[in-house]
Steps between C-alpha positions, in 0.01 A plus 500: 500500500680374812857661567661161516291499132612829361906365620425217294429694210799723528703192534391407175648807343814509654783451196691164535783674440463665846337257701421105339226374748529214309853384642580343897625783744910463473623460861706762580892431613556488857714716566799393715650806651363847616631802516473815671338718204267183511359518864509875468239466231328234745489729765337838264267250411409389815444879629303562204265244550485589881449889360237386299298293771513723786362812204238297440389391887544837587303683310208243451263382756323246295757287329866336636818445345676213598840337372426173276815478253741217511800653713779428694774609698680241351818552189643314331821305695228511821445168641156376412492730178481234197213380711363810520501561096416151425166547700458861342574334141236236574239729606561763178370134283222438763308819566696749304764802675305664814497897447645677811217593635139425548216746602180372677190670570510567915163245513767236316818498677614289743646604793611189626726491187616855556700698244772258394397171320778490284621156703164322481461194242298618229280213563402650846366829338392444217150572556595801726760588230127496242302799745771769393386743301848611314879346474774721469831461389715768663848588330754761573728736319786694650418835334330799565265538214393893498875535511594229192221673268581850551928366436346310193302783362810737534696213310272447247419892426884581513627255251196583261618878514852365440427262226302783267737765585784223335298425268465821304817582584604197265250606219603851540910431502543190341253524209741502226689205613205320536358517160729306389302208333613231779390698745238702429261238667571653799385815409166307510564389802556810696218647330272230630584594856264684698455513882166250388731264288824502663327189799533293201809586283772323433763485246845364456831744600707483207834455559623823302915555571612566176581848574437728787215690404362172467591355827352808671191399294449132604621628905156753435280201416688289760399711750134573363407134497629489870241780572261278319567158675467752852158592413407129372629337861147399738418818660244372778517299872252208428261233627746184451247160467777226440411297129570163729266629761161569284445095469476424840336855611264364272513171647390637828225712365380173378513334807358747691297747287586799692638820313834547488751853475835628474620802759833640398594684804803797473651681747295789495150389338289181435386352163251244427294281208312186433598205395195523251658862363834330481380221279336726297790716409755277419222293324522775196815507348469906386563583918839374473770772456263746645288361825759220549788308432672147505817512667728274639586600877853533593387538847327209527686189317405683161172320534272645241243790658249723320537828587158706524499888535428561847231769415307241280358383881428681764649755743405257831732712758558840380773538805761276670705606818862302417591245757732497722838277385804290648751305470449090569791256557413122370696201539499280298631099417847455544566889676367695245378854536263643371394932551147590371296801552145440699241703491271653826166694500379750223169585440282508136175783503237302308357677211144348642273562149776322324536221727137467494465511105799264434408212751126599485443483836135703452348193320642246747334647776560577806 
């Protein structure tokens, strides 16, 4: 079976209540006006593509990176910038949404092209675009992630400790009052909890303020669910595919039938996965609530992103050096400013094995 075959299966199994293949790609909303939290967001994800790309063509002698996503240094209020969108909304319905970056076998690239064809018609490239051996999608998150999982763990292990040390404390105190027959049901309740259990409980805070011994009560189970609804919150930095993005990702696999990933990259390490392994997680409903979620983003128009576990791909840079960072004035229509943070230098160590076994760079030889 082909990979462009074996997407085309996955496709199939994808739940229409995530993704309906079966419905036109909804143009997105211009937007009209950006901000400075926007273009700082541009500008990490420009440096983590550029981290990414000089990684790669510095470690490897056989294969190049070079820039291929749509991008500009165009915003929105620029002038020329609804042309600009219109063009990149055009080409998402024509060939699909260009990953970031592109990776060619040495024998394969074109140095007359060099390492940016971002601004190149599609048409021009296409069959250059058809030699690469692997299209990744590069996105960035502004978090240290050793630092987030070792905070999360000590989060998740404290309010355990604090939610069965309340816990007996109410069976052990309150179990007169509560075998009373409306509300010995919680009795059952607390019994049920166990450090196994408690990811999944829920129950109802009463309301008890009859007396005080019963408000103390209901305060107890106040607080315990708020231990609970601690340890139930997402505990894990993940790989964030957009739900709007897997049609025409799919789109350009499609049109061009080379393999496509995801690299999340973090401020100290480097995460990666296929577009294949993607597919085929959120394609079985059972990995939801425990390999990934469905979230709407806050950060990012509250479009709706899956959220995959970082550590269900693979560790691609097991170090980054931060970059350096300053402060950019912008001016913009009508003498408004604008003060974002840009990004300078860095540098990712390539966990090379890894690299290898996620883009299979072995079997496309070298």
């Amino acid at each position: 079976m082909t990979y462009l075959e074996r997407i085309k299966t996955l496709i199939a199994n994808i739940p229409i209540e995530l993704v309906d293949f079966s419905q036109e790609r909804t143009p997105a909303n211009k937007p009209t006006q950006a901000s400075s939290n926007f273009i700082t967001n541009k500008e990490q994800g420009d440096w983590a593509e550029k981290l990414v790309m000089e990684a790669i063509n510095s470690t490897f002698h056989d294969f190049m990176a070079v820039h291929y996503g749509k991008n500009d240094d165009l915003v929105a209020g620029d002038d020329g910038f609804d042309d600009f969108y219109q063009e990149f909304q055009n080409e998402l319905d024509t060939i699909g949404k260009r990953p970031d970056l592109l990776i060619f076998k040495k024998k394969d690239y074109r140095a007359d092209l060099g390492t940016d064809i971002s601004k190149i018609p599609h048409d021009e490239i296409n069959d250059y675009v058809k030699k690469a051996i692997a299209g990744i999608e590069v996105r960035s998150s502004a978090f240290l992630i050793d630092k987030y999982e070792e905070a999360m763990n000590q989060r998740t292990e404290r309010n355990i400790s604090l939610s069965m040390a309340l816990k007996d404390e109410i069976l052990s105190s309150y179990s007169a009052m509560l075998c009373h027959p409306t509300r010995k049901k919680y009795i059952t309740i607390l019994n049920a909890i166990n450090p196994d259990t408690i990811h999944a409980t829920d129950f109802k805070v009463p309301g008890w303020h009859s007396s005080h011994e019963l408000t103390i009560l209901n305060e107890k189970l106040k607080t315990l669910k708020k231990h609970i609804k601690e340890i139930q919150k997402r505990d894990y930095l993940s790989i964030t595919p957009k739900v709007e993005d897997i049609k025409v990702v799919y789109k350009w696999i499609e049109t061009f039938n080379v393999p496509h990933y995801y690299f999340q990259v973090f401020f100290d390490k480097v995460y990666g996965i296929s577009f294949e392994q993607i597919l085929g997680i959120i394609a079985n409903s059972d990995n939801e609530g425990s390999i990934f979620s469905v979230e709407q983003d806050t950060k990012n128009q509250n479009k709706t992103t899956i959220k995959i576990r970082s550590n269900a791909g693979l560790e691609i840079a097991y170090k980054v050096d931060e970059p350096e960072h300053h402060s950019i004035r912008r001016e913009m229509g009508r003498g408004r400013l604008l003060y974002y943070v840009s990004f300078q230098g860095g540098t990712a160590y390539l966990n090379v094995e890894n690299l290898n076994t996620i883009l299979q760079l072995d079997n496309a030889g070298r």
